[in-house]
C-alpha positions in Angstrom: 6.2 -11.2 -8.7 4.1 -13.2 -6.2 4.3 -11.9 -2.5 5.9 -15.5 -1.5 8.9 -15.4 -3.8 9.6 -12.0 -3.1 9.6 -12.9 0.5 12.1 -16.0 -0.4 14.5 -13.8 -2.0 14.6 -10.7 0.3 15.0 -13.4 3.2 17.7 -15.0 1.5 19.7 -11.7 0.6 19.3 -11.4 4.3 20.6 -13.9 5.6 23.4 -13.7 3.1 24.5 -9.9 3.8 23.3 -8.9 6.9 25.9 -10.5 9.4 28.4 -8.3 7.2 26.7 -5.1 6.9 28.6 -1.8 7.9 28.0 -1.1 11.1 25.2 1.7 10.8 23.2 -0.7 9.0 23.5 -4.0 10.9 20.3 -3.4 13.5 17.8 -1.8 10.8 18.7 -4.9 8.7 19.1 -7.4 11.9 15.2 -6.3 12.3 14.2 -6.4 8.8 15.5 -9.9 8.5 13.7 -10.7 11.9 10.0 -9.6 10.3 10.9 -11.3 6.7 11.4 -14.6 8.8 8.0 -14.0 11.0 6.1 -13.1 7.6 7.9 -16.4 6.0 6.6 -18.4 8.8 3.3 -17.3 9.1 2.6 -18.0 5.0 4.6 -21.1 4.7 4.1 -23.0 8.5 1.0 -23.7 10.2 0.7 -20.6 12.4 -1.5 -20.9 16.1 -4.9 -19.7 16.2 -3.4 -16.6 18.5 -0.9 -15.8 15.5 -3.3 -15.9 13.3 -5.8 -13.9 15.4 -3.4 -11.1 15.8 -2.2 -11.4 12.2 -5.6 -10.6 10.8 -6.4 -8.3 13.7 -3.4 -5.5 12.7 -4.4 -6.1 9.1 -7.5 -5.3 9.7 -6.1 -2.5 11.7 -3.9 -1.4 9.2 -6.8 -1.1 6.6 -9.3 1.0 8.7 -5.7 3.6 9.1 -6.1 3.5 5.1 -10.0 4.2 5.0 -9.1 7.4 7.8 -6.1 9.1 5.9 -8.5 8.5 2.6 -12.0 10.0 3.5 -9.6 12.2 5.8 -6.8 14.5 4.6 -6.9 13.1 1.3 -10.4 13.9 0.6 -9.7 17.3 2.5 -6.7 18.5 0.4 -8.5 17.7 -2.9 -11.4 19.9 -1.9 -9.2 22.5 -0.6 -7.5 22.9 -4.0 -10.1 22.1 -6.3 -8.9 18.8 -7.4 -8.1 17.0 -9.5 -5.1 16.6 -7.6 -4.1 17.7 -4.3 -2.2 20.5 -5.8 -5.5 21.7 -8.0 -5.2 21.3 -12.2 -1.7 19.5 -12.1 0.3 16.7 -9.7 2.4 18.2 -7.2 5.3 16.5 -4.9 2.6 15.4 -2.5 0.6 14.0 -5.1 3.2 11.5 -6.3 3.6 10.6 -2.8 0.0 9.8 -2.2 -0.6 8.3 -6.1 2.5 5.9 -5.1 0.8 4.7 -1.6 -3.0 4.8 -3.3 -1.6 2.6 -6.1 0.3 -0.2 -4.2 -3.1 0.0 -1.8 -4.7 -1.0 -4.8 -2.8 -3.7 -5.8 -2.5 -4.6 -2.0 -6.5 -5.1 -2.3 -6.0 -7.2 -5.4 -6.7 -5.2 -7.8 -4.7 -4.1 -11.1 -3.1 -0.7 -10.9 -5.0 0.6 -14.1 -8.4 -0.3 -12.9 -10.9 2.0 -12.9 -12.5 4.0 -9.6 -15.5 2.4 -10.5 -13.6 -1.2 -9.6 -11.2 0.7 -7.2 -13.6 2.4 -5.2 -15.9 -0.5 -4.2 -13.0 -2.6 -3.0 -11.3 0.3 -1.1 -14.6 0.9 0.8 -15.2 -3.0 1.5 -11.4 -3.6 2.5 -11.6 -0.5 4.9 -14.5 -0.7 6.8 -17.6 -0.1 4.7 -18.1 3.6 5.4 -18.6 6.0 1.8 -15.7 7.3 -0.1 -16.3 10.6 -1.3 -16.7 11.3 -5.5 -13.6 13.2 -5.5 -11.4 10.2 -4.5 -12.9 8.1 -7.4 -12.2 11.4 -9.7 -8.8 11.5 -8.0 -7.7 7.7 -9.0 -9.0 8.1 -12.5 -7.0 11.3 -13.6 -4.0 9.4 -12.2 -5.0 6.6 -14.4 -5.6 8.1 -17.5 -2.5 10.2 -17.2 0.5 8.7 -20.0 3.1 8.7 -17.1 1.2 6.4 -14.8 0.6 3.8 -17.6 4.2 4.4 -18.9 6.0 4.1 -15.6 3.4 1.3 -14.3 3.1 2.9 -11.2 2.2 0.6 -8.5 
């Protein structure tokens, strides 16, 4: 589903049940509604240059904080147990954790969640800042992708 028409449709469940939401849930939902809207506006209005600016500046942001926890703790962990997972030979809790974030990352950067580190990798680097990805986060992505469950489950 395109990002646009998801956007429609969360905002319109919004607007629909959030004035009656228990209690407990009214402000997390008050500010989810409140972000849906500025995200609507932004794609479908003619935002100002300073909107824009700052728009493209935290995403920017946001995908330099992806290139760090990557070439950082990811990276790291793999080494630490051998690889090709965090957890060493087999997928552990964390690893389904970090699979789930890697794979929407991917598709955030455009790609197809079954594309190969050869494609991934590239795009990845460019999107967060240029600097070198280490091997084992290419060998990383493509055990994931080769793995039954991740085709089955199209994880992403």
């Amino acid at each position: 589903m395109n990002p646009y028409r998801k956007s429609t449709i969360t905002h319109t469940v919004l607007v629909r049940y959030a004035p009656d939401a228990p209690e407990e849930f009214k402000e997390f939902l008050q500010k989810k509604q409140q972000g849906n809207k500025q995200f609507l506006e932004f794609y479908t209005g003619e935002p100002d240059g300073a909107t824009k600016k700052q728009h493209f500046e935290a995403t920017q942001s946001m995908w330099k904080s992806a290139g760090v926890f990557i070439r950082g703790p990811v990276t790291q962990a793999i080494y630490k147990s051998g690889g090709p997972f965090i957890a060493g030979s087999k997928p552990s809790e964390a690893d389904y954790h970090v699979i789930t974030w890697f794979a929407r990352t991917v598709t955030n950067a455009g790609l197809e969640p079954g594309s190969s580190s050869s494609t991934v990798i590239p795009k990845i680097k460019e999107l967060t800042g240029g600097h070198e990805i280490d091997p084992v986060i290419g060998k990383y992505w493509d055990a994931w992708v080769a793995r039954d469950s991740f085709k089955k489950l199209n994880l992403h």
